[in-house]
C-alpha positions in Angstrom: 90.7 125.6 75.1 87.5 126.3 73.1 84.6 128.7 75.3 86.4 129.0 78.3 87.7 132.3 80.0 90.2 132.2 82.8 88.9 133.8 86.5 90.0 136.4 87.6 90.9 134.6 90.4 94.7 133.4 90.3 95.1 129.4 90.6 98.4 127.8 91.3 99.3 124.3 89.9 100.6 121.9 92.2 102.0 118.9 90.1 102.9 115.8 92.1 105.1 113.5 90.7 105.7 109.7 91.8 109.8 109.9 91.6 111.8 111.2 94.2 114.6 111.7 91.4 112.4 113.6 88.9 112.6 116.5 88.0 110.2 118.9 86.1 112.1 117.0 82.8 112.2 113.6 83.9 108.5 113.9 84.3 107.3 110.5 81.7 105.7 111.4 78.6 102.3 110.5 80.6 103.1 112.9 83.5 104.5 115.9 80.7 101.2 115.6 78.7 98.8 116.0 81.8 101.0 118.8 82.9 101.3 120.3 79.6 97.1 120.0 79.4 96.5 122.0 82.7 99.2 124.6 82.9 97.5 127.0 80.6 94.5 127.1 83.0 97.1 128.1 85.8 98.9 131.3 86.5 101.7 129.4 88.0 103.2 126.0 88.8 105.0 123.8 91.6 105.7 120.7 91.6 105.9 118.3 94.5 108.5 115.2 94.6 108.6 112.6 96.9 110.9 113.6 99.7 114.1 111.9 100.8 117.7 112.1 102.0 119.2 114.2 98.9 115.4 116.3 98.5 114.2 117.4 102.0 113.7 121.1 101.3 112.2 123.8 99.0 114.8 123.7 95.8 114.4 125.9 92.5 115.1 123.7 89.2 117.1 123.7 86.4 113.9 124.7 84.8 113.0 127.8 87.2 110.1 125.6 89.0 110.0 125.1 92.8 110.3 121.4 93.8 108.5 120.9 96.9 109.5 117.6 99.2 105.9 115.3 100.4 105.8 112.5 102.3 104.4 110.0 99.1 103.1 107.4 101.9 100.5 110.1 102.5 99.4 111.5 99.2 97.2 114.2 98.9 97.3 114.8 102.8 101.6 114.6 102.6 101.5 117.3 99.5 99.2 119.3 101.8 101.5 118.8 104.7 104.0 120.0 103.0 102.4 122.8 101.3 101.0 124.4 104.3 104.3 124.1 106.0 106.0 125.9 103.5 103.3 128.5 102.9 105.2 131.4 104.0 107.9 130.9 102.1 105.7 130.3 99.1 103.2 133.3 99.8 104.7 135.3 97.1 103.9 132.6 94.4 101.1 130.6 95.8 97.9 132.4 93.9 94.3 132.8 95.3 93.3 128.7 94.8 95.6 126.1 94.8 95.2 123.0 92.7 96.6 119.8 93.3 97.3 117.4 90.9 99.3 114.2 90.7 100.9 112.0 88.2 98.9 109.1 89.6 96.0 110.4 86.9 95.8 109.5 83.2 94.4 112.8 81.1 92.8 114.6 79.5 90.2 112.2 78.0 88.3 115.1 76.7 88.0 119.1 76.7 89.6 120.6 80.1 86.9 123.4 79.9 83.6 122.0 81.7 86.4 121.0 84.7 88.1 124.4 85.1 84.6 126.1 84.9 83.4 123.8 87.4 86.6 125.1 89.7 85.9 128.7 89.2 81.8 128.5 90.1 80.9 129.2 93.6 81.1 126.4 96.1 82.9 124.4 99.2 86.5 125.8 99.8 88.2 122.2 99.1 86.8 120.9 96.0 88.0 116.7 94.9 87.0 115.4 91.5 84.6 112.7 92.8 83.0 111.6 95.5 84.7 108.3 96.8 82.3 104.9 97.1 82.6 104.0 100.8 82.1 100.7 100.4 85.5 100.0 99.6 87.0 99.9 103.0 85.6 96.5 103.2 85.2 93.7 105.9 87.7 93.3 108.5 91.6 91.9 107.0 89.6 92.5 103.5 92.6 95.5 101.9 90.2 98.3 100.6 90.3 99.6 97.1 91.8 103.1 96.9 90.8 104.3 92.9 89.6 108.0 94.7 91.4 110.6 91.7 94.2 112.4 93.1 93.1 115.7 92.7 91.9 118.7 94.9 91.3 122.3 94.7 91.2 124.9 98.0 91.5 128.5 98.5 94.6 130.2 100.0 93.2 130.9 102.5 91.9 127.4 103.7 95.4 126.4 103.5 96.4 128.5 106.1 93.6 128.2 108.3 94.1 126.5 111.8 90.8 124.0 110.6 93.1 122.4 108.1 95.8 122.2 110.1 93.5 120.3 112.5 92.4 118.1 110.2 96.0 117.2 108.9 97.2 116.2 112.0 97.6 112.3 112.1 96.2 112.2 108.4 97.9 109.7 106.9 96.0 109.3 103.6 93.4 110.8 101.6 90.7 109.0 103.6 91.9 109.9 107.0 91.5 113.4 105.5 88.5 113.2 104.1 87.0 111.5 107.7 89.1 114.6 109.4 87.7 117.6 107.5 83.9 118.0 108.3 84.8 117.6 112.4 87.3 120.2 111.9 84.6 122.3 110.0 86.1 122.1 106.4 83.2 119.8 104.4 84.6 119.4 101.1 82.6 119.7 97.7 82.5 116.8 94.5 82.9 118.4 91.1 81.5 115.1 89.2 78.7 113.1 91.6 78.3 109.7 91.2 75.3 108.1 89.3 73.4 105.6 91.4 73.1 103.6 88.4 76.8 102.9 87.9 80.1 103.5 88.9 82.1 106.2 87.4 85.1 104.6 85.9 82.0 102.0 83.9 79.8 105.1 83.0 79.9 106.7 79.3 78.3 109.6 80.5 80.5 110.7 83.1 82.4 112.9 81.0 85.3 113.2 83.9 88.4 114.3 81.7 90.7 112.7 84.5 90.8 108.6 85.8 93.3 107.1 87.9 96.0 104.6 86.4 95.1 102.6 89.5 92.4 101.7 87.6 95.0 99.6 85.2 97.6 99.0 87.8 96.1 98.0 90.5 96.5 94.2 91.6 93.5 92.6 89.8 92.3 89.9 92.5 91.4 93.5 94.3 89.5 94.7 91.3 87.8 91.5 91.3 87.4 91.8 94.9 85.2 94.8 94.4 83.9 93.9 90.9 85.4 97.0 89.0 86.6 96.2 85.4 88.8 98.5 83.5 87.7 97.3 80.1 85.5 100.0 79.9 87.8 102.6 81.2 90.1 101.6 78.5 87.1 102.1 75.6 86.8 105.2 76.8 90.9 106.0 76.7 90.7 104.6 73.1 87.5 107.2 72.2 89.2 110.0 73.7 91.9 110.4 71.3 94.9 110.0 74.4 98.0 109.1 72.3 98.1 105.0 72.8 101.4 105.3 72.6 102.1 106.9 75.9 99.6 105.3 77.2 100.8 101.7 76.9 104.5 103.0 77.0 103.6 104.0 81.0 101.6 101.2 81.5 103.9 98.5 80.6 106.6 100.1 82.4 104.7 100.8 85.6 103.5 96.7 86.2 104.1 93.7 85.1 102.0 91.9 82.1 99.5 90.0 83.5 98.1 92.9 85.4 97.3 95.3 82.7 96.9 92.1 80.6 93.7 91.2 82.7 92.5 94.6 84.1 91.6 95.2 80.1 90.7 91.7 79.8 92.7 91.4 76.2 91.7 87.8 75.9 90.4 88.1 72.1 87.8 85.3 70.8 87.0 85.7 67.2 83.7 84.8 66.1 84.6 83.9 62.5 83.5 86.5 60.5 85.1 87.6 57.2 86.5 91.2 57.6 85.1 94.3 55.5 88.6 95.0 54.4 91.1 93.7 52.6 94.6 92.3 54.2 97.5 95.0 53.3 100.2 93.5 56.0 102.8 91.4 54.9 103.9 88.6 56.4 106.9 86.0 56.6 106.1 82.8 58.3 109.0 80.9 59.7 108.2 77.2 60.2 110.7 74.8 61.7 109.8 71.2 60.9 111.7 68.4 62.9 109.5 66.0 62.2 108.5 66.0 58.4 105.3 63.9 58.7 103.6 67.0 60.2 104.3 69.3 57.5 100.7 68.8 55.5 99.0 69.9 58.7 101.5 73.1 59.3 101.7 74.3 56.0 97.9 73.7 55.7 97.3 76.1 58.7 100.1 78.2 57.1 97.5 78.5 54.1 94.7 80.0 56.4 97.2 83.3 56.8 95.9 86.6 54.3 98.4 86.9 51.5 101.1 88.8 50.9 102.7 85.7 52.6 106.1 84.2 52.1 106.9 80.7 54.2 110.4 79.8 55.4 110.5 76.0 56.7 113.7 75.0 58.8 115.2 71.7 59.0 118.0 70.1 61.0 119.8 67.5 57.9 119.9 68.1 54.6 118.2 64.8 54.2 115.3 66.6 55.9 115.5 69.6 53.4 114.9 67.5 50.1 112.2 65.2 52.0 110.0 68.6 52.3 111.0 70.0 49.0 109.7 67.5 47.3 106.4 67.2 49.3 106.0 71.0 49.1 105.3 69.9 45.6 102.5 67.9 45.7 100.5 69.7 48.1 97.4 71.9 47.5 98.5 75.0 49.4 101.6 76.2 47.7 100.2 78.2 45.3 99.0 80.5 48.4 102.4 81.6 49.0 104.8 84.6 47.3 107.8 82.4 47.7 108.5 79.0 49.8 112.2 78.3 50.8 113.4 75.0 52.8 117.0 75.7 54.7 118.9 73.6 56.6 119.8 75.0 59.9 123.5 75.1 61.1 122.7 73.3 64.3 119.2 72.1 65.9 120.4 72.2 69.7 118.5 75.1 70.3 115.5 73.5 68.1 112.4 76.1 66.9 114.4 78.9 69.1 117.4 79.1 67.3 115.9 78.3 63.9 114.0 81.2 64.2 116.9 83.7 66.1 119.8 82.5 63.8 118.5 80.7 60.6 116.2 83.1 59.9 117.5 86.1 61.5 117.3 88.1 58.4 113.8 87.4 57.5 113.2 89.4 60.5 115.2 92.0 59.6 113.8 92.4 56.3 112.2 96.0 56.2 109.6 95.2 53.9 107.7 92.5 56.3 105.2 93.8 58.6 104.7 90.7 60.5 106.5 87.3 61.5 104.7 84.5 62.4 106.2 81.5 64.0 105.5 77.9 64.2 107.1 74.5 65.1 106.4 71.1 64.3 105.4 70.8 67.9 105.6 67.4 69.1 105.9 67.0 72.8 107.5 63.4 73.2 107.9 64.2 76.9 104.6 63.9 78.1 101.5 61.5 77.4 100.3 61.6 73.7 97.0 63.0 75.1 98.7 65.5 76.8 100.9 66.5 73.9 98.2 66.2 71.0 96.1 68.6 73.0 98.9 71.2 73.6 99.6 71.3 69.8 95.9 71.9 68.8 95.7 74.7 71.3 98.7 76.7 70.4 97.5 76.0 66.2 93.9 75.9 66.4 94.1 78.9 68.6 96.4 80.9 66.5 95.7 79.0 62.7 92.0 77.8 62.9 90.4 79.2 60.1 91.3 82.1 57.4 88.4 84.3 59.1 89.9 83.4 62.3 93.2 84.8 61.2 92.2 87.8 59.7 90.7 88.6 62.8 93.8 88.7 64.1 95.5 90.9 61.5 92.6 93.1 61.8 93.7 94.0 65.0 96.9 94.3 63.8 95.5 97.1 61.0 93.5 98.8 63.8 95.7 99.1 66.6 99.4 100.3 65.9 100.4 99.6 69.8 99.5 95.8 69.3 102.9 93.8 69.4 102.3 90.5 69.8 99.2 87.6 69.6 99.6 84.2 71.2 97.6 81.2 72.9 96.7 81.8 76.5 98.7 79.6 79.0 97.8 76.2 78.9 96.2 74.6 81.6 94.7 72.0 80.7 97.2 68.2 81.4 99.8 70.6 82.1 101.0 72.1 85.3 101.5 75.9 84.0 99.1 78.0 86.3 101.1 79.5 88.7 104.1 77.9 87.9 105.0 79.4 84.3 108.6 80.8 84.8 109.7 77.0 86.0 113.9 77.3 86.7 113.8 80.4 84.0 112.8 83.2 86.2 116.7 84.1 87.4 118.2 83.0 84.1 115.6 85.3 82.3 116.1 88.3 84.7 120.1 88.3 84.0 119.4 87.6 80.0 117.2 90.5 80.6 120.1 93.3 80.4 121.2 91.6 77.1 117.7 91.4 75.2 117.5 95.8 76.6 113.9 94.1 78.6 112.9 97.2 80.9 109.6 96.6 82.5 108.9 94.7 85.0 108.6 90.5 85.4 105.5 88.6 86.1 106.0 87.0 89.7 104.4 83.7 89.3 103.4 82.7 85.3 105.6 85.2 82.4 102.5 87.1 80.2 104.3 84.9 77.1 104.3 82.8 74.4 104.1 79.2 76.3 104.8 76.6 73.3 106.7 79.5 71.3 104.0 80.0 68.6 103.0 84.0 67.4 101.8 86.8 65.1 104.2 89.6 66.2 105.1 92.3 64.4 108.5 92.4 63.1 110.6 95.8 64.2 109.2 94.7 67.8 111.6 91.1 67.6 114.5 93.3 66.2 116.3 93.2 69.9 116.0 89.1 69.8 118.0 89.1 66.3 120.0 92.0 67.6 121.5 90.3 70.5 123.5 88.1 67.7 123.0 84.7 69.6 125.3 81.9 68.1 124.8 78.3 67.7 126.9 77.2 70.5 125.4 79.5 73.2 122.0 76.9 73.3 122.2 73.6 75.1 122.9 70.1 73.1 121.1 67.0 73.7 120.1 66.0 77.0 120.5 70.0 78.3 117.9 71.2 76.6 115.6 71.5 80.0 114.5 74.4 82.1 116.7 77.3 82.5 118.3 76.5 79.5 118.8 79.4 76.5 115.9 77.9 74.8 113.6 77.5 77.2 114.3 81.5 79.0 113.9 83.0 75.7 110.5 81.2 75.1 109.9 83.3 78.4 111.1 86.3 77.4 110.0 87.2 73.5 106.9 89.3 75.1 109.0 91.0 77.6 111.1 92.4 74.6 108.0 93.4 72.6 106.7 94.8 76.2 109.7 96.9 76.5 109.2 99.1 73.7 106.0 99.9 74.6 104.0 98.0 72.6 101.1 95.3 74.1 99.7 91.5 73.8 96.7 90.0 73.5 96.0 86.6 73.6 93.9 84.7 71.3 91.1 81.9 71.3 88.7 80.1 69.3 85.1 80.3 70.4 85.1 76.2 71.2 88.5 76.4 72.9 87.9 79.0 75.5 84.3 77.3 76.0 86.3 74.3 77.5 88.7 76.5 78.8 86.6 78.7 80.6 84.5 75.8 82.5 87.7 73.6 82.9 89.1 76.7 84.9 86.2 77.5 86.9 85.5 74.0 88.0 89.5 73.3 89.0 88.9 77.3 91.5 85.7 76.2 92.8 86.9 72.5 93.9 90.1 74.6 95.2 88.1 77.4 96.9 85.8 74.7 98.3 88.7 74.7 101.0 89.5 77.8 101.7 88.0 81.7 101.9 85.5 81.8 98.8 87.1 85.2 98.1 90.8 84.5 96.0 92.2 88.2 97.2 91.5 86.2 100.8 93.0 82.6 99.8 96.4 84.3 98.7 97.3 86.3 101.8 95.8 83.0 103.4 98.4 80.8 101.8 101.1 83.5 102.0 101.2 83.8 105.4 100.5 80.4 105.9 104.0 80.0 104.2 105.9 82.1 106.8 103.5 82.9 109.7 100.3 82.9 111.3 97.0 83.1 108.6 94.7 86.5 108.8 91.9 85.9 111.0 89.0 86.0 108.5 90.8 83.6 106.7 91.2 80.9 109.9 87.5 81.8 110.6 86.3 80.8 107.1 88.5 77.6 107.0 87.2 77.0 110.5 83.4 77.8 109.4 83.6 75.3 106.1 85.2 72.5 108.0 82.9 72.5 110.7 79.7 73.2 108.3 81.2 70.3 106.4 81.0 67.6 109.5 78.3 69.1 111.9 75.7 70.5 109.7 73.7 72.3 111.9 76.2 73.5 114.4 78.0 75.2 111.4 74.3 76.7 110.3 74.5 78.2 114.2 77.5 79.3 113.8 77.2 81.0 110.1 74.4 83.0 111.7 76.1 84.4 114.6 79.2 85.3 112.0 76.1 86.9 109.8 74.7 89.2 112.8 78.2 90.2 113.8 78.6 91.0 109.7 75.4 93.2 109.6 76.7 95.2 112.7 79.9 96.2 110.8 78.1 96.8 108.1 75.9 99.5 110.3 78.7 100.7 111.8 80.9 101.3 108.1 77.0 103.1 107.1 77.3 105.5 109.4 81.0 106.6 108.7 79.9 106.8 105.0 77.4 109.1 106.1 79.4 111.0 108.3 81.9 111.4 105.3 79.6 112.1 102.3 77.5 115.1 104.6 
């Protein structure tokens, strides 16, 4: 606290967390610095757990705080519930206002002063943090986007008025309460307006101190429903000075990968220019070369990696071994490395995995490395040679392009201490990935999970990972793969080298590990990879979406339900609508129309709710 001066008016601090089992220590690090930042401007505190079986009444903690029981389905209007309920028993703590908080906001992003003033000036008896955009309650079977802060201020009083108590009744969410209150005479105040000329969460100039974590959590086909982005939201985290550790320690805990993966957008694309400063990370590269013919290209992209840099190549004969030894010798590159050393590994069933787990094991425990990098002669003799060529200039062109390219990538490294891991986006392209990532490893990687200590949640449809096992990581965040002490005989020989195998689950899971101790991804392109990428992507959705509801939110509960029952309605109408447009031109262009008119009389009808709400 800086200028501010507490009111003479008392506040109490209602703290709401997520976890029916928490209690005022099990709180997250998340949850205990927000609570930490606003008990000072509070005379006393309660905080309100989701109620079940074992926690159905008032109980006094360990601690000396009251836990009060809510019914989470309702939020804010189930912590009121439940407040006003137990008012009377409460009357000797509750102060003069009451302010409700929950976990379900990330803060403070800057000085809690301007907010708490705001509380203490004159105005409505229920006070929320920002007005919410109406618009998101959307067309009819179109899910509505709920990124309202979880936060509210009223008097004493109001809490034990019969108006609320009105108003609560048959309140089943925040909305229903903020439709309910004005009829019931109780028209609540915004401390932070809106600007017409953006939304909140994109705005610089906001200066609200508190943001939901739906904003990174929520399911991103609804964020791209309604066009909201959390990049910015996360430049704004990053300004603030919130400890990044917590931050992405609760994030990566709270959903899987790919969803805080894409609300940030952490798709990187280096433009090739030289950084300001010079590389201090040092780095161990860990190459296994089966097929010796490719190591002039490997160790050539090996060369583009900023110095200190050491190079291990694998082998599986010792044939092998003194074939590369002695062409290490006449290439160009050598002199770019601290030290080269060829071993011969003690089996190759598991191939580039085990090489890299078991042969070179203690290169990743070696304290004095900052990061690992690994590579593979890759070499997919599976598929067709177009197919194969393209997949191994993705991964190294991607990851190895150019030495600008790369220290682009260890720049990031330098600047941002949570950064874990860098790898090539998913392939799409002549391979049948999107979607369908895990393969037969999704059960084999959940039980392997336990063993590797992976504690975060799994990606449903496509693992957030290294596909082609090629990576910058850095190396204390692998220490749980080379701590799990797998041995040569635990990976498949031969012909079981295939899906669900060892091998192929641990490609799967090296993220998840880095994931679970909190630290984050991002993937990496070059500028004239993710040019073909990008259009090669858009034009395989639109001929897709060409079938179905344009929106993709839309086409998945379309397909979903389609899979075990009867499709929404708006998606059957917009099937119906682009089939018949398709063969009967202008009966469709009749029927659009009427569609259109019955659109625009929703759309009056959601108007004058909105206005209703915001009087």
């Amino acid at each position: 606290m800086t200028a501010y001066r507490r009111a003479t008016r008392s506040r109490t601090l209602v703290f709401a967390a997520a976890d029916s089992k928490a209690t005022t220590e099990d709180i997250d690090a998340a949850g205990q610095y927000l609570l930490s930042a606003l008990r000072p401007y509070c005379s006393s505190t309660l905080i309100a757990v989701p109620a079940n079986r074992a926690n159905s009444s008032l109980r006094v903690s360990d601690s000396g705080m009251t836990h009060l029981p809510y019914d989470r389905d309702r939020g804010l209007a189930g912590i009121l519930a439940s407040l006003a309920a137990a008012s009377p028993s409460l009357t000797h703590q509750l102060g003069e206002e009451i302010l409700i908080v929950t976990d379900g906001l990330i803060g403070p992003l800057s000085d809690l002063d301007d907010l708490f003033s705001r509380l203490d000036a004159p105005g409505r008896s229920i006070r929320f943090l920002t007005k919410p955009d109406p618009t998101y309650d959307g067309e009819q079977g179109t899910e509505s986007l709920a990124l309202e802060p979880q936060f509210l201020q009223l008097s004493h009083n109001t809490l034990r008025s019969s108006e609320l108590l009105v108003a609560l009744n048959g309140a089943s969410s925040l909305r229903d309460l903020l439709l309910a209150l004005a009829p019931a005479g109780l028209t609540p105040g915004w401390l932070y307006g809106n600007s017409d000329e953006d939304y909140f969460l994109r705005s610089s100039t906001a200066g609200i101190p508190l943001i939901p974590w739906a904003t990174f959590t929520s399911d991103p086909l609804l964020l791209e429903r309604w066009a909201v982005s959390a990049r910015t939201a996360y430049s704004e985290v990053v300004k603030s000075g919130y400890p990044l550790d917590i931050f992405w320690s609760h994030l990566t805990h709270a959903v899987p990968p790919q969803v805080w993966y894409t609300n940030i957008a952490l798709l990187d694309i280096p433009q090739g220019v030289a950084p300001k400063h010079k590389n201090t990370l040092k780095t161990a590269v860990c190459a296994h070369v089966f097929y010796p013919d490719m190591l002039r290209e490997m160790v050539r992209y090996a060369s583009n990696i900023p110095s200190p840099v050491s190079l291990f190549i694998t082998t599986d004969s010792a044939e092998k071994q003194a074939r590369l030894e002695a062409s290490l010798k006449e290439l160009p590159y050598q002199a770019h490395f601290d030290h080269i050393e060829v071993r011969t590994v003690a089996t190759n069933d598991g191939r580039d995995i085990s090489a890299f787990l078991v042969d070179c094991g203690d290169v990743i425990r070696d304290v004095e490395l900052d990061l690992v990098v690994k590579m593979h002669s890759k070499r997919s003799v599976q598929d067709p040679q177009s197919v194969s060529s393209w997949f191994r200039s993705h991964l190294f062109e991607n990851l190895f392009s150019s030495s600008n390219h790369v220290a682009h990538i260890y720049n990031r490294f330098t600047n941002e201490p949570q950064l874990g891991m860098v790898f090539p986006p998913v392939i799409h392209m002549g391979l049948p990935t999107m979607g369908n990532g895990w393969t037969a490893n999704r059960l084999p990687a959940e039980r392997l999970g336990k063993r590797l200590g992976i504690d975060i949640p799994f990606d449903t449809h496509t693992p957030l990972s290294p596909y082609g096992s090629m990576f910058i990581a850095r190396r204390e965040a692998l220490l749980p793969l080379v701590d799990a002490n797998f041995r040569p005989n635990e990976f498949p020989r031969g012909d079981n080298y295939r899906d669900g195998s060892l091998a192929h689950v641990l490609e799967r899971l090296y993220s998840y590990v880095v994931y679970s101790q909190g630290y984050y991804s991002r993937c990496v392109q070059t500028p004239e990879l993710a040019e073909i990428s990008a259009v090669t992507l858009e034009y395989k959705l639109d001929t897709s979406s060409s079938y179905i509801h344009p929106h993709v939110l839309e086409q998945v509960k379309m397909l979903d339900a389609g899979a075990s029952g009867v499709p929404p309605v708006t998606s059957i109408r917009s099937l119906v609508q682009r089939r018949v447009s398709a063969r009967f031109p202008r009966f469709g262009e009749s029927l659009t129309a009427g569609w259109m008119a019955g659109k625009k009389t929703r759309r009056a009808i959601r108007s004058k709710i909105a206005s209703i709400r915001g009087a």
